[in-house]
N, C-alpha and C positions, 0 to 999 in steps of 0.2 A: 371835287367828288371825294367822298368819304369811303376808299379800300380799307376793308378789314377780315379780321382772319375770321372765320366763322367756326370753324372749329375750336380755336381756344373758346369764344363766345359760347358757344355750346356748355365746353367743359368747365367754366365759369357759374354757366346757369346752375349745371347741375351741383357744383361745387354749394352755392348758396343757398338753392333748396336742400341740402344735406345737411347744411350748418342749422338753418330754421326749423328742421323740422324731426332732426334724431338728436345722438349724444355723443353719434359717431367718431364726432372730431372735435380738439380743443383750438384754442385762438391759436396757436402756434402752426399746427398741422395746418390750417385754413391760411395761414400766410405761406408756409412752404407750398402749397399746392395752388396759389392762384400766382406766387412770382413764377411757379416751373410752366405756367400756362400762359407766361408771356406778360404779364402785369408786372409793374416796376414796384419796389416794396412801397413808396407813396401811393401809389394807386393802390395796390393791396389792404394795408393799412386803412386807406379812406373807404372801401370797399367793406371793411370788417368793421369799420365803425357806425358803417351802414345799416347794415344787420341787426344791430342794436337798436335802432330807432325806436321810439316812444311816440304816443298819438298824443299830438298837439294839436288836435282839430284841422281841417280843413275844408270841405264847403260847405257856404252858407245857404243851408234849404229854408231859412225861413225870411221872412217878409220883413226883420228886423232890420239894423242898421247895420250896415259891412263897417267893419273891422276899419281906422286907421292905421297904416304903417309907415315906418320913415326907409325902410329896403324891401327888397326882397330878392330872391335867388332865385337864377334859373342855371338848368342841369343842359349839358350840351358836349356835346364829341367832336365840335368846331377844332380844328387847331391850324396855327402859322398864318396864314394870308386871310382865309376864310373869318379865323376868329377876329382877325384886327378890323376887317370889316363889320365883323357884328356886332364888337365894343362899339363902334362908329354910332351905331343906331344906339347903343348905350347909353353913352354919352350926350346923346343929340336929349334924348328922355329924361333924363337926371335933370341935364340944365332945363329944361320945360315945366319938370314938374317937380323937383328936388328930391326925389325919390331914386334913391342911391340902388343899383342894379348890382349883384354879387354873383359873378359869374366862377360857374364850377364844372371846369374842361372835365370830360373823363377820354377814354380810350374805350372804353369800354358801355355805351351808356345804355345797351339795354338790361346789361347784368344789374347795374348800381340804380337804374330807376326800378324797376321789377323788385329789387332788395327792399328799397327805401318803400313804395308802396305797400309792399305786405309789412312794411315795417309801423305802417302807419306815421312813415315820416316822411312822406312826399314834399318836392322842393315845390317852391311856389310854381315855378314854369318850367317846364324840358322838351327838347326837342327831343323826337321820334324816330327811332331808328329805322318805320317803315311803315308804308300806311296800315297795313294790317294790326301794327302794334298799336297804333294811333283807334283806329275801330274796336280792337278789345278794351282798352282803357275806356272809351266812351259807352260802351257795351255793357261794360261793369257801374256805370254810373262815377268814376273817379273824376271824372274830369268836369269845368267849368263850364256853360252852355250859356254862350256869349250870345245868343241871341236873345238871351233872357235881358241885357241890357244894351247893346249893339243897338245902333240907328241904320236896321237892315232895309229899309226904303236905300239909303245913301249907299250899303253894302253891295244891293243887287243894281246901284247905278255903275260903280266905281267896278264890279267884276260880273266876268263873262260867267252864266250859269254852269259851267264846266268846273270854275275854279271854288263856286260857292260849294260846289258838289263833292269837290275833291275835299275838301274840309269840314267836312258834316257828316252826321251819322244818324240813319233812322230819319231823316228830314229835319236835324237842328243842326247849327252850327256849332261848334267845339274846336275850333282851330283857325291860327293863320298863318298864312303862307309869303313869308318873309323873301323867300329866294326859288324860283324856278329855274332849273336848265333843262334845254333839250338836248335830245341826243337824235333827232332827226336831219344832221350834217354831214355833209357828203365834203373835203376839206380837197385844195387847189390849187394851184400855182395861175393865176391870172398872166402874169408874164409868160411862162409855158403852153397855157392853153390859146393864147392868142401869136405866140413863134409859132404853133404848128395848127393855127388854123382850124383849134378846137371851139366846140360852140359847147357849154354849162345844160345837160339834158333837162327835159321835164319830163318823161316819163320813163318806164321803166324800160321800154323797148329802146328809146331813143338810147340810153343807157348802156344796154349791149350790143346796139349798133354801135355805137362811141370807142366801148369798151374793143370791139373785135377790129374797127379801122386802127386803135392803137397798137395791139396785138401785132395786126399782120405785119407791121412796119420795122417790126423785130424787138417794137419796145413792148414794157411790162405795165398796162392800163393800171391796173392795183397793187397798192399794199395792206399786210393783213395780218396783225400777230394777235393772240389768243393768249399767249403766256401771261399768268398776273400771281404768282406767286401759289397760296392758298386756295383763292379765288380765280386761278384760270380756267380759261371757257367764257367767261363773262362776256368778251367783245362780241362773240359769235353769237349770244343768245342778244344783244344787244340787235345784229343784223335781223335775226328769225323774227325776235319780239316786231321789230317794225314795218320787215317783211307783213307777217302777218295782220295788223293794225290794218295797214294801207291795204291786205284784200281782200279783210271778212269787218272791217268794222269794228265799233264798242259794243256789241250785244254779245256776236260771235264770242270776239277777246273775252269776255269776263267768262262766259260759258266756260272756255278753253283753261283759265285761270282757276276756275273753283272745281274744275272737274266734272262738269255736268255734260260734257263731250270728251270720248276718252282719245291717250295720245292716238291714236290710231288713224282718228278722223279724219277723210282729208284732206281738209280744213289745215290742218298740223302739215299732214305729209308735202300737200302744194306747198307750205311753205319753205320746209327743208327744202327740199327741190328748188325752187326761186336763188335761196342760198346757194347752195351746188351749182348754180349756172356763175357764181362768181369764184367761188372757192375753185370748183374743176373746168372754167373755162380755159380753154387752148389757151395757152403764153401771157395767163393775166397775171398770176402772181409769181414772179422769181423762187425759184426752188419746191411751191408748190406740192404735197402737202405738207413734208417735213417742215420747211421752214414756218409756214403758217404756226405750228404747235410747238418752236420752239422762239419766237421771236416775241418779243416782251411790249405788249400795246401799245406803248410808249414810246419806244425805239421803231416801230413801224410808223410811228405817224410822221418822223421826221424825210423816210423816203423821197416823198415827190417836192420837196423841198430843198434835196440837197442842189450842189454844181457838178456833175449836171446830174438831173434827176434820175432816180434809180425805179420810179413809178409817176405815177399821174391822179391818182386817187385813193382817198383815203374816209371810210367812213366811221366817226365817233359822234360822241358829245360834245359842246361846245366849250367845253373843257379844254379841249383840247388846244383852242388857242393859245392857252396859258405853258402848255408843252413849247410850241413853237417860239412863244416870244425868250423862252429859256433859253432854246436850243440853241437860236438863230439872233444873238445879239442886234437889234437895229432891226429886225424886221419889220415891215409895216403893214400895217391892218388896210384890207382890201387893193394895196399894191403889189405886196409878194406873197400874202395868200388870203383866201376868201373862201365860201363855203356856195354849193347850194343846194336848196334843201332835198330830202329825199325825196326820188321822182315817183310820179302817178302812179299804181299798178292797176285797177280800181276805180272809172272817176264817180265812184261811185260814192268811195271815199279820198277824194282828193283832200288836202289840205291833212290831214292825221298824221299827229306828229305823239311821238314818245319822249319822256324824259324823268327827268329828279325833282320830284317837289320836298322843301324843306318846311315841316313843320314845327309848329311849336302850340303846346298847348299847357293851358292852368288845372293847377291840382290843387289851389285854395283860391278861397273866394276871399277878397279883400279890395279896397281902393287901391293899392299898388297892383296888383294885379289885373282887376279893369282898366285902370287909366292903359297900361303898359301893353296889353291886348289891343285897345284902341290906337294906342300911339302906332303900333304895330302894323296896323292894316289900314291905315289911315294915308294919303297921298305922299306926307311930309316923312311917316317912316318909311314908306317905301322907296323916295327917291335915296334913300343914303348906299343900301349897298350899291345899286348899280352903279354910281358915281367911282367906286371903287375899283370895278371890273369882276367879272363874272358870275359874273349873276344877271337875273333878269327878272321883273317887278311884272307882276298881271294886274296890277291897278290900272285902272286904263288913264285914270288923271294922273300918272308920272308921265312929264314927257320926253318925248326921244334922245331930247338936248341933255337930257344927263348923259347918258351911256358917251363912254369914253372916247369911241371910236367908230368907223362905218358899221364895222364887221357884229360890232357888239348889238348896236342899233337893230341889226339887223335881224341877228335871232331875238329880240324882243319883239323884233315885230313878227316873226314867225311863230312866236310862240301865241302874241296876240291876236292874230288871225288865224287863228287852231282853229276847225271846225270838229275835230274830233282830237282828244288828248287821252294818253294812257300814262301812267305811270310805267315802265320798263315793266312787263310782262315777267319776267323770272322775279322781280322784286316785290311782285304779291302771292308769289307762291310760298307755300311752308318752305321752311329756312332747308330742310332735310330732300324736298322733292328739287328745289334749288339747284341743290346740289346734283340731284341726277339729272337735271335737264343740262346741265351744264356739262359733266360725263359723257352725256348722249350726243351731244356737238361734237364733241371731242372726237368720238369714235365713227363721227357721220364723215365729219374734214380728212379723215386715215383710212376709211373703206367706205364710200357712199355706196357701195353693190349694196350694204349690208342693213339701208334706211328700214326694210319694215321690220328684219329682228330689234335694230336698234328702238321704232317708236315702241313692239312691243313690250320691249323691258322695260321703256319706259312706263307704260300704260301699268303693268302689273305692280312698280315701285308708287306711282300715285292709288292703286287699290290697297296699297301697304301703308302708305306714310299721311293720307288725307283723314282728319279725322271722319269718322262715322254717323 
């Protein structure tokens, strides 16, 4: 999962709209002001080169012949574990088709694509810093509409109509979706839960039934930290987003998401409330709410894991395994910990899971770019990350025998048997209301008395910050 700071990102943004569009600022000023915003002077540098760009064409609107090429580049904010799995598939494509891939990390990558496209120098491929960015590019006509050459018979065999959904716009395809994770995982000590005679819930009552026999027993059922730097609050809107999912559905959710029901609703309010019964239940979380907003997501997930455990449950992303195998040298997948998925609230919507879809989509039309799109969403690209770990393929012809491990298998197959899927709820809202919903947890986990001032603020920051 890709943490980053949103605020330098912002200041970035504006940073390059100022550069493109007055006289404000020379080269010099535009490098001290995007290193002091957290850019290393490489990245600065390569960001101010950007700027510059010149149109070299890129898509082919007519019926002529596409373009041969012997490379092409794609733009991506991958880095360390994640990237070396995605050279993987790279590589796998090069040798298949000799078509050499030139991969260009940023940190930064909605600044330096948003630069490069008004630049009229779009890279061949980039990955999406969020669906919403992904929808205005296709919105705008920049991007490549793969169904104009895709063998979508074979597309709508190979993916659930959920996934062709998530990567389309307007009812065309424009994208594909390399890596899914969910974050519908509830994380466990199988060893623990079976010394004291615990049974893994399915719904949500069985849950704080669960939650309150661990309780009374003097222990702590949860752990729960909020802290993330820039971006704290994210774990808790993480819980609300799925809360919510699992009890109004994807009709409600998107309602909820574009504003067309205000925070008030509630729709919202039950949800916070469902929260609250974890965050302020009797003896679930150790220290309670301080520690919740001062403990770092990260370091709370290793709790119900330690000797002897200091909790019993833990709910993230599937991500989060990768925390543990860190922490916890030698640990083993579905022997000293396991996951299961979030329980019913709903069975109305049972099976609704949230998570992180990774996209990637074409800003020229050429043979390397097609072929590399197909290779992309094709059975044989998509079994490579998984083979890597973390990740998880909604191709339904990958089969299970890649994934590394039980636990990995596992969330492929929960994500494959999704009957309803959202993208993380705070993650398609404007980047600025994000931010206040995020606030607005913050101050719900510190005085829940105080939920309907708090939705209200919210409510009047989404009349402020949605456009018009």
């Amino acid at each position: 999962m890709n943490i980053y700071d949103r605020r330098a990102r912002k200041e970035l943004d504006q940073l390059v709209e100022e550069y493109l569009t007055t006289s404000n600022i020379n080269r010099r000023q535009f490098l001290q002001r995007a290193t002091a915003a957290g850019l290393s002077l490489s990245a600065a540098t390569a960001l101010l080169a950007a700027c510059g760009g010149t149109n070299t064409g890129t898509l082919n609107t007519s019926s002529g012949n596409v373009p041969k090429v012997s490379s092409i580049d794609v733009l991506t904010q991958l880095s360390g574990a994640e990237l070396a799995a995605f050279n993987a598939i790279n590589t796998a494509f090069t040798q298949k088709t000799g078509i050499k891939v030139n991969v260009e990390p940023t940190s930064d990558l909605r600044a330096v694509l948003s630069t490069r496209v008004r630049g009229n120098n779009p890279p061949d491929v980039a990955g999406m810093s969020s669906v919403p960015e992904f929808q205005q590019y296709a919105a705008q006509g920049k991007l490549l509409q793969l169904d104009r050459f895709f063998n979508m018979s074979q597309i709508e065999q190979q993916y659930a109509r959920i996934w062709i959904d998530t990567a389309s716009y307007n009812g065309h395809l424009y994208a594909v979706i390399p890596r899914v994770n969910t974050k519908s995982t509830v994380w466990y000590s199988p060893k623990q839960f079976k010394a004291n005679g615990y049974t893994p819930p399915k719904t949500w009552d069985e849950m704080i039934a669960l939650s309150n026999k661990i309780a009374s027993s003097g222990k702590y059922p949860w752990s729960l930290g909020v802290e993330g730097g820039s971006s704290t609050g994210w774990p808790a809107a993480d819980w609300v987003d799925q809360i919510y999912l699992s009890l109004n559905g994807p009709d409600l959710s998107q309602q909820w998401v574009n504003h067309k029901i205000p925070w008030t609703h509630p729709s919202v309010k039950q949800a916070f409330q469902l929260f609250g019964e974890i965050v302020n239940g009797k003896h679930y979380i150790s220290g309670a709410p301080q520690s919740i907003l001062a403990t770092n997501f990260q370091d709370a997930a290793y709790l119900p894991f330690e000797n002897p455990p200091k909790a019993y449950m833990y709910f993230l992303g599937d991500f989060t395994a990768s925390f543990l195998k860190t922490q916890f040298p030698g640990i083993q997948p579905g022997v000293d910990f396991d996951f299961f998925p979030f329980p019913t609230i709903n069975p109305q919507y049972a099976n609704a899971v949230t998570g992180i879809v990774n996209i990637l989509s074409a800003f020229r039309d050429n043979e390397g770019t097609r072929q590399y799109m197909e290779f992309l969403a094709s059975p044989e690209g998509q079994s490579i990350w998984p083979k890597q770990g973390g990740a998880v393929s909604v191709n339904n012809q990958v089969p299970l025998s890649v994934y590394p491990d039980p636990v990995s298998r596992r969330t492929a197959e929960l994500l494959l048997n999704a009957k309803y899927f959202s993208v993380g709820q705070d993650d398609l809202l404007p980047s600025t209301m994000e931010q206040e919903y995020w606030k607005g947890l913050l101050a719900y986990i510190q005085n829940p008395s105080q939920l309907d001032s708090i939705l209200r603020s919210l409510e009047d920051a989404a009349t402020r910050l949605y456009p018009s």
